[in-house]
C-alpha positions as CSV (number, residue, x, y, z in Angstrom):
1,X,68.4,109.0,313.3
2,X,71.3,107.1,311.3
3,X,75.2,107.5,312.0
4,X,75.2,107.4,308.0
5,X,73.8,106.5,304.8
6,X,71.6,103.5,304.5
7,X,73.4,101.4,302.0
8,X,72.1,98.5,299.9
9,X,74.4,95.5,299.8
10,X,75.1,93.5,296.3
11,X,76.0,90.3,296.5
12,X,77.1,88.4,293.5
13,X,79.4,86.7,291.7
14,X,81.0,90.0,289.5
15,X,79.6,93.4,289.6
16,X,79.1,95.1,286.4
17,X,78.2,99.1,285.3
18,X,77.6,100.8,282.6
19,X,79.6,103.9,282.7
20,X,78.0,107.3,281.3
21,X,75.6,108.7,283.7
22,X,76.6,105.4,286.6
23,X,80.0,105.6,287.3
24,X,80.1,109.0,286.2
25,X,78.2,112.1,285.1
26,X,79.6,113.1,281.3
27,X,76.0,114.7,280.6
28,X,77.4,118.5,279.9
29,X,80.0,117.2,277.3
30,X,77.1,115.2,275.1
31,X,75.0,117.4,275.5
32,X,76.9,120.4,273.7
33,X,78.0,118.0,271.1
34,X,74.6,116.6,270.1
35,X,73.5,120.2,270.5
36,X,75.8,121.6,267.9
37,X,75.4,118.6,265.8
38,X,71.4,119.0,265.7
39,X,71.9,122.6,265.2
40,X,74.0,121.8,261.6
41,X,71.1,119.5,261.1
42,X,67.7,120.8,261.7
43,X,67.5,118.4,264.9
44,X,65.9,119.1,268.1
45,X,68.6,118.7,270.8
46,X,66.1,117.3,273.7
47,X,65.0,114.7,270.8
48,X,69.2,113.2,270.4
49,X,69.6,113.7,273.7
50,X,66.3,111.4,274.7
51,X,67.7,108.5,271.8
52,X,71.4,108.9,272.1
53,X,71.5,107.5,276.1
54,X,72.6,104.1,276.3
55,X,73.3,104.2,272.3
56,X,76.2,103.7,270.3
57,X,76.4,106.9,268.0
58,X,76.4,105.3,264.7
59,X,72.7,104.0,265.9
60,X,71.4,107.5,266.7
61,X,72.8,108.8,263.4
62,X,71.1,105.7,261.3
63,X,68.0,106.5,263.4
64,X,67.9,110.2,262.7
65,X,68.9,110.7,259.5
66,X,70.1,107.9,257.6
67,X,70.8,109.1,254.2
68,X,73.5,111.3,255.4
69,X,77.5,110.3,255.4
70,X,77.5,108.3,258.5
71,X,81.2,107.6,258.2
72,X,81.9,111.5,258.2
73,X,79.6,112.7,261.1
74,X,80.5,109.6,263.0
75,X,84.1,111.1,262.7
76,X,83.2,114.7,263.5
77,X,80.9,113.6,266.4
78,X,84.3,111.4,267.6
79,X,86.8,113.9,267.4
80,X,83.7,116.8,269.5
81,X,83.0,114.2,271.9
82,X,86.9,113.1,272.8
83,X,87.8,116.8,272.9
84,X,85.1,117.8,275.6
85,X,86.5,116.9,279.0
86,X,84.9,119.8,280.5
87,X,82.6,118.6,283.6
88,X,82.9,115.0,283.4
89,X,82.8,114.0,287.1
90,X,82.4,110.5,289.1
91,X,79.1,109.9,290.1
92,X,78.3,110.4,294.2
93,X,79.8,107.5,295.6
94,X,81.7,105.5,292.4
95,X,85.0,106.1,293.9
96,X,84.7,104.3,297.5
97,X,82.5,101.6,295.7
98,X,85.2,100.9,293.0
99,X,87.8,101.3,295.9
100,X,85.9,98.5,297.6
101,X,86.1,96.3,294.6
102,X,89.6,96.5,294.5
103,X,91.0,93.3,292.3
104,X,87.9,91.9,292.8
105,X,85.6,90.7,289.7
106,X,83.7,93.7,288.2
107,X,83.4,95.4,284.4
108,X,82.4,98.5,282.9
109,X,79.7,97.6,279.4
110,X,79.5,100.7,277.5
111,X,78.6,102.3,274.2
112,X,81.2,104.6,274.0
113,X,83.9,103.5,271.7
114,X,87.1,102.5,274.1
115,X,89.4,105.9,273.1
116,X,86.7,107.8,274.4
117,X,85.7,105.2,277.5
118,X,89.3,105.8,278.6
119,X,89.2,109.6,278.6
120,X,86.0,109.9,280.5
121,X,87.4,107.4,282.9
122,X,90.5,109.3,283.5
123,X,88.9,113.0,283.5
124,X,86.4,111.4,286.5
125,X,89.1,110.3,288.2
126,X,88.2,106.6,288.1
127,X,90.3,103.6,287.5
128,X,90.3,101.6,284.7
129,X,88.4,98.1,285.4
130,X,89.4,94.7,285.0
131,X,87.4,94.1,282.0
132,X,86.4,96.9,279.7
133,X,83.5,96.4,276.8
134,X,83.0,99.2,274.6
135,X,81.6,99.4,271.6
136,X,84.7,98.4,269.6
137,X,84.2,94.9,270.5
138,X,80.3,94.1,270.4
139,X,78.7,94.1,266.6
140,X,75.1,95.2,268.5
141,X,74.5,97.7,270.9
142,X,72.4,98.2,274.2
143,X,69.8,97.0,274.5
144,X,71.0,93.6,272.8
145,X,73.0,91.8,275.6
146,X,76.2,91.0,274.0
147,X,78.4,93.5,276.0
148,X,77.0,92.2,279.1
149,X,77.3,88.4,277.8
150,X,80.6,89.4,276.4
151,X,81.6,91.1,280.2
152,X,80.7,87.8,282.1
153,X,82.6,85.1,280.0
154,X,85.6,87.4,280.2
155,X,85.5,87.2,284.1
156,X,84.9,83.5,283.9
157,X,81.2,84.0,285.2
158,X,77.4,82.4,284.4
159,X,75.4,85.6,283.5
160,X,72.7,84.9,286.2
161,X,75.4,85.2,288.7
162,X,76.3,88.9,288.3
163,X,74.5,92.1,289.0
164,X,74.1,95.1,286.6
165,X,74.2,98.5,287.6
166,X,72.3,100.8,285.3
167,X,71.1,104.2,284.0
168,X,69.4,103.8,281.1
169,X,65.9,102.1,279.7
170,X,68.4,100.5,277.1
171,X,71.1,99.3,279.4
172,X,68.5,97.4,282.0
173,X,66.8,95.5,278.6
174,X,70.5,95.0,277.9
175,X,70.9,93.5,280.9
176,X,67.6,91.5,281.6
177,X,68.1,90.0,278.4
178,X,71.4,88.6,279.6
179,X,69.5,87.2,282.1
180,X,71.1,89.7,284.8
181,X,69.7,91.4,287.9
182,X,69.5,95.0,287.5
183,X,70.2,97.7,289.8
184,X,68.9,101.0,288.6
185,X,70.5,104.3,289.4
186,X,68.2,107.3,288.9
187,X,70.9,109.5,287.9
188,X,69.0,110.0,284.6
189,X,65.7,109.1,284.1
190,X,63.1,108.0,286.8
191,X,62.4,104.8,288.4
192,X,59.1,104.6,286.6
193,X,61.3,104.6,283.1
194,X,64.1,102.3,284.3
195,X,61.3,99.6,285.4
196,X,64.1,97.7,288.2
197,X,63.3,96.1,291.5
198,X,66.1,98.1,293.1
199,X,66.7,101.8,292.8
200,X,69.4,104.2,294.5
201,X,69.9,107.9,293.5
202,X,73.6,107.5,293.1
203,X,76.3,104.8,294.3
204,X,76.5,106.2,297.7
205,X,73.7,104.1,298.3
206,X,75.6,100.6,297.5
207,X,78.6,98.5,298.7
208,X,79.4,95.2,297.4
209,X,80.3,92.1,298.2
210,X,81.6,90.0,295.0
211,X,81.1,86.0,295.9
212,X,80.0,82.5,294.6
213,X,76.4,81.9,294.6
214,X,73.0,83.9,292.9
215,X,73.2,87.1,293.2
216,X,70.7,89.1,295.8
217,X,70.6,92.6,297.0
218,X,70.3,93.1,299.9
219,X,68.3,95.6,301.7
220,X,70.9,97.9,303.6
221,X,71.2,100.0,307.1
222,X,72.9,102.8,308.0
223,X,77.0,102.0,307.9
């Protein structure tokens, strides 16, 4: 028997999440607002739900159903999805690792826009992080890798040097592309889907240790 939980160690040069469904669970909010927008729309909710993870909104609706206004539902789908603060929560775990951080070098990539990054953020409880890249400052989404590029240059590190922590199918090609290690956290979707070397059920599983070097994770013990 353990004294505690058995905790994997990262060890790399900056540590960088995505933030919807990693750092903290906003899964009750978007689903009520994709639910009442398929409703308006003749669209299955399970259906948005499945394309909309790890997506920027205006993708979804150009996937969907393109010949509608996508200016005007991006704005209603805005103004539902900042509104809904309702059962946003941090993730097991994201507070004491983000504690442990501290100053250190570390990023939140995500494809909510960075109004909307802020309020989730704040309703879990979590602090804002050095760098923040949202979707107001990348021209393509997850999967391409330019938030994660984008993340590392403004921390002043080589992309092979940090570690990614994940959720989503889209975020980890997002992230291999940028020639990142991946950790994947099966807060989501499986660890057959997410396809990473490492997997932890939530971020009670991890500490981290942010130095020079290649990154590595390390297999933990109990602490």
């Amino acid at each position: 028997m353990s004294d505690g939980p058995v905790r994997h160690t990262i060890s790399c040069a900056a540590v960088l999440f995505d933030m919807d469904g990693t750092l903290l669970d906003s899964a009750e909010c978007v689903r009520r607002v994709w639910s009442d927008w398929g409703d308006g729309h003749g669209f299955d909710v399970d259906e948005l739900m499945g394309l909309s993870h790890g997506r920027r909104n205006d993708e979804v609706v150009r996937l969907v159903a393109p010949w509608l206004d996508v200016a005007g539902e991006l704005a209603r789908l805005a103004s539902a999805e900042e509104d809904c603060r309702d059962g946003i929560a941090a993730v097991p775990g994201a507070r004491r690792l983000l504690a442990q951080l501290g100053a250190a070098r570390w990023a939140v990539v995500t494809s909510a826009w960075r109004r909307l990054a802020r309020i989730r953020l704040g309703a879990a409880g979590l602090e804002l992080p050095p760098v923040l890249v949202t979707a107001d400052d990348v021209e393509r989404g997850k999967p391409d890798p330019e938030g994660y590029l984008q993340a590392a240059a403004r921390l002043g590190c080589r992309p092979t040097a940090c570690v990614v922590v994940e959720d989503a199918p889209a975020g980890v090609a997002a992230a291999r592309a940028a020639g990142m290690r991946v950790v994947g956290v099966t807060t989501t979707v499986g660890r057959d889907r997410l396809g990473c070397e490492w997997c932890v059920e939530d971020l009670r599983a991890l500490t981290a240790r942010v130095v020079g070097g290649d990154p590595a994770v390390v297999p933990g013990r109990a602490h």
